[in-house]
C-alpha positions as CSV (number, residue, x, y, z in Angstrom):
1,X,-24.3,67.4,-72.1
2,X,-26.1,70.7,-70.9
3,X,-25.6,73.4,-68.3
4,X,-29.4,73.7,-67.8
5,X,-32.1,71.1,-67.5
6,X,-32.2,68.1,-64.9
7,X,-30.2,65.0,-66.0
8,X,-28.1,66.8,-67.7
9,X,-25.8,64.2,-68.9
10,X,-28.0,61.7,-70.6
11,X,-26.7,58.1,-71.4
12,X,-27.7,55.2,-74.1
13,X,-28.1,52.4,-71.5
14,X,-30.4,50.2,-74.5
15,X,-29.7,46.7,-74.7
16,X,-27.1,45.7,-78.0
17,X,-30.4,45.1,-79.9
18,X,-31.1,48.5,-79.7
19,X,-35.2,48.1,-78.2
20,X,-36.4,49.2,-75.9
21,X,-34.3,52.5,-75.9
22,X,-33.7,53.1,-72.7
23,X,-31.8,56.7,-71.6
24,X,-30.5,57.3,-67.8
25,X,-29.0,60.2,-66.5
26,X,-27.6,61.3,-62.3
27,X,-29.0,64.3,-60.8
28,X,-26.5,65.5,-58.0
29,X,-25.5,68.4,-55.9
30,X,-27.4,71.6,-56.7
31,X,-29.4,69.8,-59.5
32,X,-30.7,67.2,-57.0
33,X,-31.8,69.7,-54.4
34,X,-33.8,72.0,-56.8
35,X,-35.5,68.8,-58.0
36,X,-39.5,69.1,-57.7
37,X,-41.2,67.7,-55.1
38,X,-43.4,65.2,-57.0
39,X,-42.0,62.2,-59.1
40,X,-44.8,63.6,-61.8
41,X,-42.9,66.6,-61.4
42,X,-39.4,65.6,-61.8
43,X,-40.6,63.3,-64.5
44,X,-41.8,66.2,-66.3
45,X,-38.3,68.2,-66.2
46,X,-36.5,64.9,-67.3
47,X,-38.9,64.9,-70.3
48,X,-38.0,68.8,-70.9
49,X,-34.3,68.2,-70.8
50,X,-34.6,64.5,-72.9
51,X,-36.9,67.2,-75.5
52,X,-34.0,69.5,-75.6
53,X,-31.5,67.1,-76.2
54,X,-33.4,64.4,-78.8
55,X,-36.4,66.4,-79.8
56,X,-40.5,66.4,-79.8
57,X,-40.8,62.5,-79.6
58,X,-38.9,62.1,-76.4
59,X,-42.0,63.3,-74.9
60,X,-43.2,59.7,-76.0
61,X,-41.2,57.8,-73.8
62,X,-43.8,55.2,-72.0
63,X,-42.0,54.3,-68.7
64,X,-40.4,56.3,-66.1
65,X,-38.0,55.1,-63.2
66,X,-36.3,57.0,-60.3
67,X,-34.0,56.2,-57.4
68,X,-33.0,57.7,-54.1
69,X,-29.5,56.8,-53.1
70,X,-29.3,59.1,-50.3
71,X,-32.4,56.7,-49.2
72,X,-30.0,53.7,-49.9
73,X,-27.5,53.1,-46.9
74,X,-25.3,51.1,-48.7
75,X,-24.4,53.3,-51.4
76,X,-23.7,56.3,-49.3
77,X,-25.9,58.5,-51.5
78,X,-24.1,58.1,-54.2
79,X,-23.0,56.4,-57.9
80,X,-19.3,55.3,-56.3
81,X,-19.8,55.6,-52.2
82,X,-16.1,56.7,-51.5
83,X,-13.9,56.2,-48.3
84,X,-12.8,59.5,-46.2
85,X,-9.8,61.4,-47.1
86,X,-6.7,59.6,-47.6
87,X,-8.1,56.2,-46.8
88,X,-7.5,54.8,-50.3
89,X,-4.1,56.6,-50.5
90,X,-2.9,55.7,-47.4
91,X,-4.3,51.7,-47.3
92,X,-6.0,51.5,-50.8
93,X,-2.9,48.9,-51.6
94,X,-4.0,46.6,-49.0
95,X,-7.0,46.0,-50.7
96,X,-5.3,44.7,-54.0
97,X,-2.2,42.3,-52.0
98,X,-2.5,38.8,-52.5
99,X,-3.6,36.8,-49.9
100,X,-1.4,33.4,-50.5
101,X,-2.8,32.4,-54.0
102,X,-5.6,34.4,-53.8
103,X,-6.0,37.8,-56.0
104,X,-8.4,40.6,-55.6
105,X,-9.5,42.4,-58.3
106,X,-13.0,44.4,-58.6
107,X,-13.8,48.0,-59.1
108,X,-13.0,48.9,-55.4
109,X,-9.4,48.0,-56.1
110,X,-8.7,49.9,-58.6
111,X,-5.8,52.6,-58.7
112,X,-7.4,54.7,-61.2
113,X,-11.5,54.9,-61.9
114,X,-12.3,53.7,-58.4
115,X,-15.9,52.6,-58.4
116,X,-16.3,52.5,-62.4
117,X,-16.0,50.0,-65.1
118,X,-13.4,51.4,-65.9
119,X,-11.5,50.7,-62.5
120,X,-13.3,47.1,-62.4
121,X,-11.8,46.3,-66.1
122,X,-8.2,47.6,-65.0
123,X,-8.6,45.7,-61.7
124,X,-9.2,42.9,-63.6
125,X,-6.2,43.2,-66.1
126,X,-3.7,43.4,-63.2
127,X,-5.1,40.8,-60.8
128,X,-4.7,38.8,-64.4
129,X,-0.5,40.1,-64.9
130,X,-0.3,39.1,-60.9
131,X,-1.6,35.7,-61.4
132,X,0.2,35.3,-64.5
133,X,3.5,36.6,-63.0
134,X,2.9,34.0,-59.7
135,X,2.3,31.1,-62.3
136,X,5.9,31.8,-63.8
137,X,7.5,31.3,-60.5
């Protein structure tokens, strides 16, 4: 991680096999809005910040992908599109109670790491206890 550079919080996204190596990083706020103009250009100051982090041969790399999400309307411009103030608090439960036999469980009912794995693993976990829990009835 670095203070300085665009996509300054690179991550490993290569597949278990370990080829291709493939390295993604978000570019937000600030960072986002002094991007350069050109995808050449923003290309270019990826490659300086990748050079800074992993050295010379990260100037190798022989592919080059970007995204938009503000372009995106279902994202909301963003990794995890989030609800307006409150809204989760206030009726987040409702999105995890049982329906008759039916459980939810994804990353957008998650208590904690809404919009991550990490919510959409410890979704899963307690849809699995509530099912678990309904079966022993």
């Amino acid at each position: 991680m670095s203070i300085t550079g665009t996509g300054t919080l690179p991550f490993d996204n290569s597949p278990p096999q370990g080829t291709p190596g493939i390295v993604f990083s978000f570019v937000g706020g600030a960072g986002a809005r002094a991007l350069p103009a050109t995808a050449a250009a923003r290309r270019a100051a990826f490659t300086e910040t990748l050079v800074a982090f992993f050295g010379e041969e990260a100037r190798t790399m022989t592919g080059f992908l970007q995204g938009d999400w503000t372009r995106d309307p279902w994202t909301r411009g963003c990794p995890v599109g989030h609800t307006g103030r409150n809204v989760l608090a206030t009726l987040g439960p409702q999105l995890r109670k049982p329906v008759g036999p039916i459980h939810f469980a994804g990353t957008e009912t998650a208590d904690f790491w809404f919009g991550y794995m990490d919510g959409a693993v410890r979704s899963g976990e307690r849809a699995a206890r509530e099912v678990a829990r309904s079966l022993r009835r």
